[in-house]
Residue frames relative to the residue before (quaternion, step in Angstrom):
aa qw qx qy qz dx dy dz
X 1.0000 0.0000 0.0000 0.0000 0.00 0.00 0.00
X 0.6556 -0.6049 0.4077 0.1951 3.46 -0.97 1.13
X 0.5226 -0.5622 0.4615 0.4448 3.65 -0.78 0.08
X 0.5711 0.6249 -0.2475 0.4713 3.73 1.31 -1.20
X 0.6088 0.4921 -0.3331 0.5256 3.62 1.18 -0.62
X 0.8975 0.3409 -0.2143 0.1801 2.72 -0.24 -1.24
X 0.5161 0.5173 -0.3657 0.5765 3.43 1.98 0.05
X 0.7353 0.4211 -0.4644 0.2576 3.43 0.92 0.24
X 0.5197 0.6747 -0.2664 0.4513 2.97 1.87 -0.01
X 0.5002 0.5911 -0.3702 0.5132 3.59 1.64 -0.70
X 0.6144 0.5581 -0.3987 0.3900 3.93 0.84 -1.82
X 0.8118 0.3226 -0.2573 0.4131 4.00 0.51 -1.66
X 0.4288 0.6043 -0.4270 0.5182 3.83 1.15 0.09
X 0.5699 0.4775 -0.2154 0.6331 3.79 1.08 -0.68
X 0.8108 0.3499 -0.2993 0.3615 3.26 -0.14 -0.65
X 0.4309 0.7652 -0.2544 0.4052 3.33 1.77 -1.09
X 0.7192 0.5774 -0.1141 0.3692 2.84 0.92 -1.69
X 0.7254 0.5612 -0.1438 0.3717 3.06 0.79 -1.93
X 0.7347 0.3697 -0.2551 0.5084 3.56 1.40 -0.74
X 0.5380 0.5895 -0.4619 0.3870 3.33 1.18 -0.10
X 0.5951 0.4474 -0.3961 0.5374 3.93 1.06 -1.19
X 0.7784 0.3539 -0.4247 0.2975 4.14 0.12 -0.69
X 0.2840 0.5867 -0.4926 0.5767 3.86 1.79 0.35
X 0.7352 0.4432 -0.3314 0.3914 3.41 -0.38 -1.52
X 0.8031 0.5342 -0.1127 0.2385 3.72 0.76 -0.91
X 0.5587 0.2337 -0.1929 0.7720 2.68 2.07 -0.36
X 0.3755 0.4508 -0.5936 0.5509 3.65 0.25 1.22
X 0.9194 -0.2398 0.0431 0.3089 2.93 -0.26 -0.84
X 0.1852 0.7198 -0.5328 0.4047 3.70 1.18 0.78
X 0.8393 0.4173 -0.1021 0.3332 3.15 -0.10 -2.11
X 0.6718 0.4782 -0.3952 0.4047 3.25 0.87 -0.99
X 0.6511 0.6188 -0.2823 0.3370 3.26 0.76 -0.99
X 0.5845 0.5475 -0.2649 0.5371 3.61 1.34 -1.38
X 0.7754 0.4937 -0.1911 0.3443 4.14 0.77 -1.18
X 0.6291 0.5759 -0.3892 0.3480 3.56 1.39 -0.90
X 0.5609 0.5704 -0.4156 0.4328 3.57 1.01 -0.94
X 0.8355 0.2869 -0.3204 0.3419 3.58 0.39 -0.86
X 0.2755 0.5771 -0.5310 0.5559 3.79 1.40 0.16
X 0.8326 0.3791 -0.2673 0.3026 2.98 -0.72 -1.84
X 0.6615 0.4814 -0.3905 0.4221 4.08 0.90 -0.87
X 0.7023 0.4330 -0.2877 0.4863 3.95 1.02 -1.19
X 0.5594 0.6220 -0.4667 0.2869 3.75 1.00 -0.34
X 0.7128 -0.4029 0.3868 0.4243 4.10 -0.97 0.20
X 0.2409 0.8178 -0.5180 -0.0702 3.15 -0.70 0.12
X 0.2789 -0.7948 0.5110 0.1714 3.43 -0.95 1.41
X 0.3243 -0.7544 0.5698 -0.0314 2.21 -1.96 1.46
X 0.3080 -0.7763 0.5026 0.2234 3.76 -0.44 1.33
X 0.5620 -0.5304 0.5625 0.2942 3.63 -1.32 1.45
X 0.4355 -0.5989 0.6502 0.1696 3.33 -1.44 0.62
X 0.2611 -0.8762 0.4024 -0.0459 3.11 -1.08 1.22
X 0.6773 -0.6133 0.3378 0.2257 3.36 -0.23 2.24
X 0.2343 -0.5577 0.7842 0.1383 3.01 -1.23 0.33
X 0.2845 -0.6609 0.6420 0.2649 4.60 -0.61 0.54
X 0.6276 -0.5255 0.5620 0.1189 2.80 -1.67 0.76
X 0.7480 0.3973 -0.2629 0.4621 3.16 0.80 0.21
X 0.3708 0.5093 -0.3196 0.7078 3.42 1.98 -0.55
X 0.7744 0.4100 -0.2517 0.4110 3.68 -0.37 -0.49
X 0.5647 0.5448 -0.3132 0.5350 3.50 1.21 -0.25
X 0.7294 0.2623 -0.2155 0.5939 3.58 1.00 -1.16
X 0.5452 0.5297 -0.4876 0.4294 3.43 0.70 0.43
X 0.6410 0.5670 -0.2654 0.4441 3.44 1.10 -0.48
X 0.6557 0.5929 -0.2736 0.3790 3.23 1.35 -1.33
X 0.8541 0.3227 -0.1854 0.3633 2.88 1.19 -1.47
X 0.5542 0.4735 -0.5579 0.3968 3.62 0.99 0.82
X 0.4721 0.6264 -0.4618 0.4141 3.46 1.03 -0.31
X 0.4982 0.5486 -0.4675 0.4819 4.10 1.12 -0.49
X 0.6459 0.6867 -0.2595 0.2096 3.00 0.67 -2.06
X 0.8017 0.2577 -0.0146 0.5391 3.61 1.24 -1.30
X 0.5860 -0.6570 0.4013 0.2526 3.30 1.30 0.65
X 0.4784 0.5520 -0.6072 0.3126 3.82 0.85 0.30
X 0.2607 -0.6048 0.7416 0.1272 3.48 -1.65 0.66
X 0.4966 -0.5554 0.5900 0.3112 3.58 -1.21 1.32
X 0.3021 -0.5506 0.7753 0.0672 3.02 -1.99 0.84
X 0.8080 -0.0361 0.2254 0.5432 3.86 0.32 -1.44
X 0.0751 0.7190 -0.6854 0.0876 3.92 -0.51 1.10
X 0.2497 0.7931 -0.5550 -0.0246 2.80 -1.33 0.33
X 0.3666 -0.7097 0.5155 0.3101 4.22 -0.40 0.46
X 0.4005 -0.6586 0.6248 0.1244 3.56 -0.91 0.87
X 0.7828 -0.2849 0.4477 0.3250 2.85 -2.39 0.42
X 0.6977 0.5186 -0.1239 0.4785 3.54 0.60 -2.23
X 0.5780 -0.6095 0.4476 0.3067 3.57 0.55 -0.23
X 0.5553 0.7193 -0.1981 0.3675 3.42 1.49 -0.10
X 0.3012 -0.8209 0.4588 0.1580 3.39 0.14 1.50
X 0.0766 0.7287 -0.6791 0.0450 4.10 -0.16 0.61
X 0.0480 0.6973 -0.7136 0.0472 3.09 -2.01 0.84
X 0.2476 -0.7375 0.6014 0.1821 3.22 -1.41 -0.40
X 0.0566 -0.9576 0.2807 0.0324 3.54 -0.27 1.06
X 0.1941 -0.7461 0.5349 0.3458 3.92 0.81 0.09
X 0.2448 -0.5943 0.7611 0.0872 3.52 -1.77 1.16
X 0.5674 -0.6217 0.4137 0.3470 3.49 -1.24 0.90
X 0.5503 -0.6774 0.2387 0.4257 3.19 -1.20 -0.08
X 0.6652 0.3881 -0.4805 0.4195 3.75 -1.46 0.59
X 0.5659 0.6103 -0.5086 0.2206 3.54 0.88 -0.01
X 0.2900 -0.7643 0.5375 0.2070 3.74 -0.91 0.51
X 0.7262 -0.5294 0.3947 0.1911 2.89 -1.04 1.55
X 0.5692 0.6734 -0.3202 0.3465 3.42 0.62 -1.92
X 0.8424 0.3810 0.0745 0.3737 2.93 -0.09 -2.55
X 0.5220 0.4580 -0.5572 0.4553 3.49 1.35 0.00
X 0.6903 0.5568 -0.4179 0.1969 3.60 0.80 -1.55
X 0.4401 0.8207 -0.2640 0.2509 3.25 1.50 -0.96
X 0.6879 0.5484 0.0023 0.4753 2.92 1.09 -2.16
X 0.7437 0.3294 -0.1920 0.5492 3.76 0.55 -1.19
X 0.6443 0.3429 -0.5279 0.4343 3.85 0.83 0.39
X 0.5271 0.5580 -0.4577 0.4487 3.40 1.02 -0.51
X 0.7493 0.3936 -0.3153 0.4293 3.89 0.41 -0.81
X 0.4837 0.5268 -0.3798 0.5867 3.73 1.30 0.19
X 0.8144 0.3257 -0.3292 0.3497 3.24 0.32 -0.48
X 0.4805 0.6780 -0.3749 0.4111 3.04 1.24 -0.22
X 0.6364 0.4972 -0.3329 0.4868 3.44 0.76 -1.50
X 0.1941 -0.6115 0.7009 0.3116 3.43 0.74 -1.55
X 0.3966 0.4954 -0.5873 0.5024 3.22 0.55 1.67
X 0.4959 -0.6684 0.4990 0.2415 3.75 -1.52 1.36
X 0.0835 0.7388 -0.6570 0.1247 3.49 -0.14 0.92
X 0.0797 -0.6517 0.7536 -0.0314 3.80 -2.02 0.90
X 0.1411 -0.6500 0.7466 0.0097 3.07 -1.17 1.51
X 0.3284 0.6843 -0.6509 0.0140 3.55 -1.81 0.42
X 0.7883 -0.4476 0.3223 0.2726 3.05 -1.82 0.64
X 0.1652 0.7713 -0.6067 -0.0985 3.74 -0.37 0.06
X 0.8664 0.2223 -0.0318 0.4461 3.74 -0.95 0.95
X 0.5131 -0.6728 0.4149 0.3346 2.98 1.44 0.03
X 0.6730 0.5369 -0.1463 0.4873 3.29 1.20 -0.46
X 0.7030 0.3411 -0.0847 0.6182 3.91 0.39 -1.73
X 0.1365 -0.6602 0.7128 0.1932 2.98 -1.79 0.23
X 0.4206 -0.7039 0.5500 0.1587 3.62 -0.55 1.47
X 0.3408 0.7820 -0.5052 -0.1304 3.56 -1.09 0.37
X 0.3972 -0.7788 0.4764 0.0939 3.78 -0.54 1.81
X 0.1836 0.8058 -0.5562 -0.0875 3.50 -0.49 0.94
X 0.6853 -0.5790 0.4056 0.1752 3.46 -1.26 1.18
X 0.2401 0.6424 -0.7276 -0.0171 3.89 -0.58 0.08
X 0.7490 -0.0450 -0.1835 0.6350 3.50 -0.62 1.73
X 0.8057 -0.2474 0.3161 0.4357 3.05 -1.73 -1.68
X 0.5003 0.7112 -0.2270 0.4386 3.17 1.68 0.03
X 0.3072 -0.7727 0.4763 0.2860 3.54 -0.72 0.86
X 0.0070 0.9177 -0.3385 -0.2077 3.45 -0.72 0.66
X 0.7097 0.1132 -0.2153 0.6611 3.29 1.60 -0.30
X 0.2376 -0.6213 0.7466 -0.0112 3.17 -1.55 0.79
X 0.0233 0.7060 -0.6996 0.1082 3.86 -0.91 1.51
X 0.2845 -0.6959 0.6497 0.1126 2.72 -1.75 -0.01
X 0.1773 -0.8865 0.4134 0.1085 3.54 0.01 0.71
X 0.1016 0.8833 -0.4575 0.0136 3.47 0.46 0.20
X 0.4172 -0.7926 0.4393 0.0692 3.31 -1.16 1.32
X 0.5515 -0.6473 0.3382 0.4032 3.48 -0.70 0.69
X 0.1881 -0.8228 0.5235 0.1160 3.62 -0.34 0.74
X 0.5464 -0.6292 0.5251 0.1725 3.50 -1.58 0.85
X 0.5309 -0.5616 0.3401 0.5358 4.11 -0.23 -0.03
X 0.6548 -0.5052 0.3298 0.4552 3.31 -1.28 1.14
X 0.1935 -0.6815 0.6143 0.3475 3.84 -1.20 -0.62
X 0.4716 -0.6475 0.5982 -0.0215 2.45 -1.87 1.41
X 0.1885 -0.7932 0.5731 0.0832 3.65 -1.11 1.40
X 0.4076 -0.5755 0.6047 0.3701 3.66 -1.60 0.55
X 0.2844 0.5998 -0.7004 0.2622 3.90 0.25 0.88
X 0.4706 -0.7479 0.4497 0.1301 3.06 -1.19 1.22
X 0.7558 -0.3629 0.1863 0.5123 4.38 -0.50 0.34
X 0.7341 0.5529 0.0036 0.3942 3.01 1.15 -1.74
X 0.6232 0.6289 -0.2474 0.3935 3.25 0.92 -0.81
X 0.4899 -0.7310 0.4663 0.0906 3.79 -0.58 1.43
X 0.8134 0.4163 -0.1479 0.3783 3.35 1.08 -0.28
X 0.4681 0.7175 -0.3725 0.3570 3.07 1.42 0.30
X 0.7104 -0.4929 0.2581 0.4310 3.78 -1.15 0.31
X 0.3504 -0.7702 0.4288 0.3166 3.74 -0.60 0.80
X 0.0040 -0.8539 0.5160 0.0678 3.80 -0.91 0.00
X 0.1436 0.7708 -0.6206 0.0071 3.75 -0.29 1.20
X 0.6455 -0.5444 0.5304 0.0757 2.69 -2.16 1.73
X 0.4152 0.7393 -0.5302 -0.0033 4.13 -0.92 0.13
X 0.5379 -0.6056 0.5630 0.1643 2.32 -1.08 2.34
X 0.0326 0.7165 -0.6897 -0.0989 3.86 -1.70 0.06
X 0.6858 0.5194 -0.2928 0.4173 3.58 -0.85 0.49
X 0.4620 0.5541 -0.4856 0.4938 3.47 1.25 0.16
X 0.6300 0.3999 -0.5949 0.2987 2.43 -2.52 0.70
X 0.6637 0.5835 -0.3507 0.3098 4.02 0.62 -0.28
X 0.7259 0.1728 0.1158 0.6556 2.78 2.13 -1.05
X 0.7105 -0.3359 0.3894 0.4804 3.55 -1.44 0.44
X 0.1388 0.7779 -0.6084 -0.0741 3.64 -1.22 0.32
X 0.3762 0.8409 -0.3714 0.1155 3.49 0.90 0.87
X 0.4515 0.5717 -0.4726 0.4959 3.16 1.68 0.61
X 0.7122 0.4706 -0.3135 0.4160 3.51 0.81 -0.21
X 0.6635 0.3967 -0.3483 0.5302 3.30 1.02 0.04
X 0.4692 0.6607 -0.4529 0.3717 3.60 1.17 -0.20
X 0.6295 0.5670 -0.3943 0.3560 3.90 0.93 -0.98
X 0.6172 -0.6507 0.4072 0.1725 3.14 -0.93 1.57
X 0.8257 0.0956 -0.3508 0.4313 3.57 0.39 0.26
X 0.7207 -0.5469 0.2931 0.3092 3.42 -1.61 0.37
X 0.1745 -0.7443 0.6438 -0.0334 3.43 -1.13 1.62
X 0.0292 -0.7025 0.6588 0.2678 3.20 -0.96 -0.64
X 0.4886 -0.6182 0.6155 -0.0158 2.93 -2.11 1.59
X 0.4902 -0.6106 0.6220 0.0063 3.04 -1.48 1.75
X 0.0374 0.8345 -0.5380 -0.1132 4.24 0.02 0.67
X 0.3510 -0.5642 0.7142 0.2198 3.83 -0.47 0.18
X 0.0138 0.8479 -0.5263 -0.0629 3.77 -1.31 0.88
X 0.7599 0.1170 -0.4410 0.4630 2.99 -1.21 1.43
X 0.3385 0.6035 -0.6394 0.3352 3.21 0.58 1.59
X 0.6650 -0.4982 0.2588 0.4926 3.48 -1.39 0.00
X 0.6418 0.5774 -0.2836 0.4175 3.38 0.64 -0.96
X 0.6665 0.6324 -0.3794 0.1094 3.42 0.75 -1.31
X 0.6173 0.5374 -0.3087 0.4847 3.96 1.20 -0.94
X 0.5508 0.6527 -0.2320 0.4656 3.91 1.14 -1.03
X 0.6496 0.5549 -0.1168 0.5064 3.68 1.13 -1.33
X 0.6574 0.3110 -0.2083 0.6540 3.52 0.29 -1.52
X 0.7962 0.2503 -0.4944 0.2429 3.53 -0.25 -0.57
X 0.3671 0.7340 -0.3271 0.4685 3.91 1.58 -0.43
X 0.7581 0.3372 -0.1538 0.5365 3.51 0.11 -1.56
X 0.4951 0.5410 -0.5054 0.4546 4.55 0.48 -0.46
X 0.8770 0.2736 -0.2189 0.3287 3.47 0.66 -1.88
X 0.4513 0.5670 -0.4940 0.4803 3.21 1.27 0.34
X 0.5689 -0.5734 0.4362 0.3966 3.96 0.11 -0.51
X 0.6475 0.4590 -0.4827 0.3702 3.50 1.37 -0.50
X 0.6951 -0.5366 0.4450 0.1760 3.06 -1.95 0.45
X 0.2051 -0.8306 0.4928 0.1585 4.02 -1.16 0.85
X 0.1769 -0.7619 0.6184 0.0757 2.90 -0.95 0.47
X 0.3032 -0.6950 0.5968 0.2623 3.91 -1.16 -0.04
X 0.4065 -0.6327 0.6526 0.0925 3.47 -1.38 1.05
X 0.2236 -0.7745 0.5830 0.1011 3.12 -0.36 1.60
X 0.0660 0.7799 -0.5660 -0.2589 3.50 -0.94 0.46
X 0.7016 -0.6014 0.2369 0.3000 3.36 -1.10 0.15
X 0.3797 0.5828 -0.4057 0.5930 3.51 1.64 0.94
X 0.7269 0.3184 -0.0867 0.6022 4.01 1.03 -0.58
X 0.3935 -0.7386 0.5238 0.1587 3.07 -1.27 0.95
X 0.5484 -0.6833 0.1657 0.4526 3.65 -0.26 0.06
X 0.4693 0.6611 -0.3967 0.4305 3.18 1.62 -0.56
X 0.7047 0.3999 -0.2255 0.5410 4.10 1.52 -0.98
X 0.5127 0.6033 -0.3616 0.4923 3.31 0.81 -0.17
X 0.6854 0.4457 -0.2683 0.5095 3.87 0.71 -1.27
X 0.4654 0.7955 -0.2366 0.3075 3.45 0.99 -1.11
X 0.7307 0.5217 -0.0162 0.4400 2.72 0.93 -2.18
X 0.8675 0.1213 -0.0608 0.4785 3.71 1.03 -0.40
X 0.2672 -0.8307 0.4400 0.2121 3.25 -0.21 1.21
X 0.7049 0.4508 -0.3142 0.4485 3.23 -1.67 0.70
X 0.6127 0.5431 -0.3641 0.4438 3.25 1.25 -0.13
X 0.2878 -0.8304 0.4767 -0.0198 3.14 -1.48 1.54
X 0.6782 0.2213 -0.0950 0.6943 3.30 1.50 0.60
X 0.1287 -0.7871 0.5518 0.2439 2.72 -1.69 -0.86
X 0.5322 -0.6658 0.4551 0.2577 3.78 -0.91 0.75
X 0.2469 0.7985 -0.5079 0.2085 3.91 0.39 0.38
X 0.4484 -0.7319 0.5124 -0.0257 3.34 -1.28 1.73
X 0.6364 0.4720 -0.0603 0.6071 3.34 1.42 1.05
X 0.3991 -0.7334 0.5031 0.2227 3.97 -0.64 -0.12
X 0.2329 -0.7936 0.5294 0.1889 3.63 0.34 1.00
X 0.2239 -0.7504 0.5714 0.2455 3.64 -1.05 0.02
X 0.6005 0.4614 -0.4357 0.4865 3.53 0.93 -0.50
X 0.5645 -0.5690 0.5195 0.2963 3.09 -1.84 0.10
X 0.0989 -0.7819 0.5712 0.2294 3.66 -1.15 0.32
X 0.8336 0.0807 0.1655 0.5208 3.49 -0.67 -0.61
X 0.0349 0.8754 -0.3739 -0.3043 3.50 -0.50 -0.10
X 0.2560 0.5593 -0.5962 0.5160 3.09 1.28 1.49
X 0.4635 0.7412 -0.4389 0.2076 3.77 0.49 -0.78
X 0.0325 0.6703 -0.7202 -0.1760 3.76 -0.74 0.37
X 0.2864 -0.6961 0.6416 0.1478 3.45 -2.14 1.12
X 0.0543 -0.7567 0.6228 0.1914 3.63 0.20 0.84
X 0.1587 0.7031 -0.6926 -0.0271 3.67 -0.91 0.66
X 0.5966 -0.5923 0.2932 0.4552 3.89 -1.24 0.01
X 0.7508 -0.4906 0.3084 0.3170 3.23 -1.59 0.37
X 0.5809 0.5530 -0.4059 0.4382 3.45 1.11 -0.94
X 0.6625 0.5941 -0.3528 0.2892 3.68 1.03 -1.57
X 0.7445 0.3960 -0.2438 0.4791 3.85 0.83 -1.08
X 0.5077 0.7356 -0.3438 0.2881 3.61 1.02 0.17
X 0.7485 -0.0332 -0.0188 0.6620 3.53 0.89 1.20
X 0.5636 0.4735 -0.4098 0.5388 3.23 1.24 1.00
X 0.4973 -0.5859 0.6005 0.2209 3.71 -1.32 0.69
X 0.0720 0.7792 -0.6113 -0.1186 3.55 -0.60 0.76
X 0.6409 -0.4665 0.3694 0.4849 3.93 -1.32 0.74
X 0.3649 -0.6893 0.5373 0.3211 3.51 -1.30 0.99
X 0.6879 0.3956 -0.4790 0.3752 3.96 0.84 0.61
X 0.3794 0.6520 -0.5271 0.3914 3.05 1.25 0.42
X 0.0000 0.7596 -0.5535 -0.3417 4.17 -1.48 -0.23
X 0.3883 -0.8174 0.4011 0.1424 3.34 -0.40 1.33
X 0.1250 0.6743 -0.7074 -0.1713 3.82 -0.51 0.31
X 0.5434 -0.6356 0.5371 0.1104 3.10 -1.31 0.63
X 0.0562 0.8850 -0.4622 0.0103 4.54 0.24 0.28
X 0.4513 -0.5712 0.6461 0.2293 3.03 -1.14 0.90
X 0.2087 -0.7751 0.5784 0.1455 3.22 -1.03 1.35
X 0.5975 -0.5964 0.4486 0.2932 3.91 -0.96 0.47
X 0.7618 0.5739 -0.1569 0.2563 3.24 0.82 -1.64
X 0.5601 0.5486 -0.2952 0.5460 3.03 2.03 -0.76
X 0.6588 -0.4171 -0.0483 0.6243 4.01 0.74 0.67
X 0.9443 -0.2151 0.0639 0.2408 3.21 -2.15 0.31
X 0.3434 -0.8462 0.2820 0.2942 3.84 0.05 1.31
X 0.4373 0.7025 -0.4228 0.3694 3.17 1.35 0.63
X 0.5935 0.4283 -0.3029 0.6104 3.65 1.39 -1.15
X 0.6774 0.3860 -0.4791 0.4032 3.79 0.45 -1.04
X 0.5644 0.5198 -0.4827 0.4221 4.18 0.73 -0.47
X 0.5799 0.5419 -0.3127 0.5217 3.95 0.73 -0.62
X 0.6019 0.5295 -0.3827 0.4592 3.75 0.60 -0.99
X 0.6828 0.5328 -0.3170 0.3865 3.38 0.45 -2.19
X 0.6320 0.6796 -0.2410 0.2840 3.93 0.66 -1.28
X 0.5693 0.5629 -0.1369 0.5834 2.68 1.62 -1.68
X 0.6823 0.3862 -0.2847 0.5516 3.93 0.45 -0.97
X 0.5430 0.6569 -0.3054 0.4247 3.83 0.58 -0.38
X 0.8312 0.3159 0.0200 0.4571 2.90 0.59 -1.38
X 0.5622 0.4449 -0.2906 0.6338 3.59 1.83 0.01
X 0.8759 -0.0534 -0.0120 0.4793 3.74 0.94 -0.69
X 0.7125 -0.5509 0.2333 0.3667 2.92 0.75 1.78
X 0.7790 0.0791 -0.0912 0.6153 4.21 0.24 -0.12
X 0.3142 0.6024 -0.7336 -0.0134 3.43 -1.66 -0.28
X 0.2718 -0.6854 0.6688 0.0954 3.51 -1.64 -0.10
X 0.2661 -0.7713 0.5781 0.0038 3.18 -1.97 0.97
X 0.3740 -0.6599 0.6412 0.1161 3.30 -1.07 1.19
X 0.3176 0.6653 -0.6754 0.0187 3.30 -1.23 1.09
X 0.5113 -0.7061 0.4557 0.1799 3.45 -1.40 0.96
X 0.5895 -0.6872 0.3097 0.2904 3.59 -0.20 1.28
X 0.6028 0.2542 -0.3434 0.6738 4.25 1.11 -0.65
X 0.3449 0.4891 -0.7504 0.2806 4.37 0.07 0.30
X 0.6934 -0.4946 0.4901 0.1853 3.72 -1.97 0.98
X 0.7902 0.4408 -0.0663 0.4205 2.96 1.27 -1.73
X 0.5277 0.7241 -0.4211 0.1412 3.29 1.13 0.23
X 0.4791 0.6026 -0.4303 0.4713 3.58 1.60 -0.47
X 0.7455 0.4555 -0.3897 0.2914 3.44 0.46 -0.64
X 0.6291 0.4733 -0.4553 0.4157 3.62 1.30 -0.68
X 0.5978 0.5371 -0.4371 0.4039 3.70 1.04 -1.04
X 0.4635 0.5793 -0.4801 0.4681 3.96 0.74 -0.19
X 0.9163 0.1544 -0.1653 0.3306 3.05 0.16 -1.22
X 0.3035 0.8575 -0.2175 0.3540 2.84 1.22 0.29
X 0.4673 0.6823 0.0029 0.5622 2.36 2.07 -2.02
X 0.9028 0.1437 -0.0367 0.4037 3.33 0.22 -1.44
X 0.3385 0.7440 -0.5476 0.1788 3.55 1.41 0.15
X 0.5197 0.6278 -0.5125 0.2704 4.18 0.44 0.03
X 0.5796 0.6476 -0.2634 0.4187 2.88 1.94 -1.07
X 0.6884 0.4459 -0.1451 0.5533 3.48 1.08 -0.53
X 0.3741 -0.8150 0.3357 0.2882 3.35 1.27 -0.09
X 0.3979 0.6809 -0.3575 0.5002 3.21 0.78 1.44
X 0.0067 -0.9331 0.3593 0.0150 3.61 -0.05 1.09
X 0.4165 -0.8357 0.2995 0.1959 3.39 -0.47 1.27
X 0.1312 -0.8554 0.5005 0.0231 3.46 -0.57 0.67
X 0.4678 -0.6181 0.4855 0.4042 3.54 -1.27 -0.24
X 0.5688 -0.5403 0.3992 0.4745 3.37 -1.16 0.16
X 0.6702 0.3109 -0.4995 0.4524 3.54 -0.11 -0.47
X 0.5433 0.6780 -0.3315 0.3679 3.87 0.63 0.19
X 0.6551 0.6028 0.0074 0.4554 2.87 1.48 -1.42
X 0.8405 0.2778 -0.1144 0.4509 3.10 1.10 -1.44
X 0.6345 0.3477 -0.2746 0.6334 3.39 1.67 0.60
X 0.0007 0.7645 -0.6285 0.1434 3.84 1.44 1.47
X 0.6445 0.4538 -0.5250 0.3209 3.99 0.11 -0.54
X 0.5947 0.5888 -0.2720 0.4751 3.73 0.95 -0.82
X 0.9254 0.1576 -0.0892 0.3330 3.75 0.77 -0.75
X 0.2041 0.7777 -0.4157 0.4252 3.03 2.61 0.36
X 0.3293 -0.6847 0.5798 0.2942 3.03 -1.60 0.03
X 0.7020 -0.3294 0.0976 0.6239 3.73 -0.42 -0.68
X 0.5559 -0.5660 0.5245 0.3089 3.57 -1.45 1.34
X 0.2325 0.6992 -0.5975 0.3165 3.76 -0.31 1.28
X 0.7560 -0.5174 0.3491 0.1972 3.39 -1.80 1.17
X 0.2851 -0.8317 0.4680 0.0892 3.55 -0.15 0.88
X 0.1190 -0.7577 0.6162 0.1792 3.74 0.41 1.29
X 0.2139 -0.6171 0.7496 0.1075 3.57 -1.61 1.03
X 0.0079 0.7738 -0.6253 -0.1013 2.80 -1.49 0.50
């Protein structure tokens, strides 16, 4: 073969080649480089998440509440659809090791469940049916008698404690304002009593508030009674009021809820949820764990002579009553942050 051959045979050997590697390349280069971006722009189905019912989640609740031995105190099914209660745990049980226990049994089901502390004391738990809250509880542990410090009458540093009367204004209320130290009064507006009260309870030193009801906003509600320095409201306003204003609403209500930062919240053991003697023991307990707390009691409750008694004598016990707008700004009127000797 000639020199002339054999360079034409090298050129189509080359070329041979050359179309074999751009075969080879669109085989299996291209495909490879294109599925990802098919496969990324293609539809893609998505399976709905699946609910736990409201009603599955109910007997899921029931049956860990067995599990820990709480006995209902107060259930009840809201407006909102929201099952709340309140439950006593026997005694010695720890709070801790329950929360432990009732997420582990949530997770199991694969039900959304939240345990937390409230007050140092309760152990809140929020369980979920969907996106939807459905119970809200309150555990509550069996408590020992409140404790009692050798702080003396005077002394600036002792646990704080505000009294609120609610339910005034339908009637006379001068036996309750007669008690010799400062409370503050829950009024109810445009009742008969209500202008007669606030103006009774100012010259006495105790402190007013307005009873929001649920026909009146609070901004019309406050309106409605002069002298009033707050307001009493079953619930978590969002607007702002005043910003001297104290909102005494209940503890259970601000528990996992965002309140306005011009708003000042006191938080209150409510009475109604059991006898206002144990809920007056509770408040003590919170007092005495974080320096202030505060009590809700309804003016026809049985038990009210007895708290206003002791009330009376809580210096004796070293505990020092206050008002609520007092209360809910204790850093401002505390004395020095120092070790409470109990005795």
């Amino acid at each position: 073969m000639d020199a002339g051959a054999r360079e034409s045979l090298k050129q189509s050997l080359k070329t041979a080649l050359f179309v074999l590697l751009i075969v080879a390349l669109i085989v299996w280069v291209v495909p490879a480089l294109v599925t990802p971006w098919i496969e990324s722009t293609a539809p893609v189905e998505v399976k709905p998440k699946t609910f736990v019912p409201a009603d599955e989640v109910d007997r899921f609740t029931h049956d860990v509440l067995r599990q820990v031995n709480a006995v209902e105190v107060l259930s009840r099914e809201d407006e909102d659809g929201i099952i709340r209660g309140i439950f006593q745990l026997p005694k010695g049980q720890n709070t801790d090791e329950i929360s432990k226990k009732v997420r582990r049994l949530a997770k199991e089901a694969e039900i959304e469940l939240y345990a937390s502390p409230v007050d140092g004391l309760d152990l809140e738990i929020r369980v979920y049916a969907g996106p939807s809250l459905r119970q809200q509880l309150l555990l509550v542990p069996d408590l020992p008698a409140p404790p009692r410090f050798t702080k003396g009458p005077r002394a600036l540093d002792r646990p704080m404690l505000a009294l609120i009367v609610t339910g005034l204004g339908g009637a006379s209320a001068d036996d309750i304002l007669s008690v010799d130290v400062p409370i503050t009064v829950a009024v109810r507006p445009y009742t008969p009593f209500a202008l007669r009260t606030a103006r009774l309870a100012a010259e006495s030193w105790h402190e007013v508030l307005v009873e929001v009801p649920k026909d009146l906003t609070p901004r019309e509600a406050q309106g409605a009674v002069p002298l009033a320095s707050g307001i009493w409201f079953d619930g978590l306003p969002v607007a702002p009021l005043n910003g001297n204003d104290v909102v005494v609403v209940p503890a259970d209500r601000v528990s996992g809820a965002r309140a306005n930062a011009g708003l000042r919240v006191l938080p209150a053991q409510r009475s109604d949820r059991r006898d206002a003697m144990a809920t007056l023991d509770r408040a003590r307990h919170i007092a005495a764990r974080t320096g202030k707390s505060a009590l809700i009691v309804d003016a026809s409750d049985a038990d009210l002579p007895k708290v206003l008694n002791w009330v009376s004598q809580a210096h004796t016990d070293g505990y020092r009553i206050g008002l609520a707008s007092e209360v809910v700004r204790s850093e401002e009127v505390h004395g020095p942050s120092v070790s409470l000797d109990r005795r």
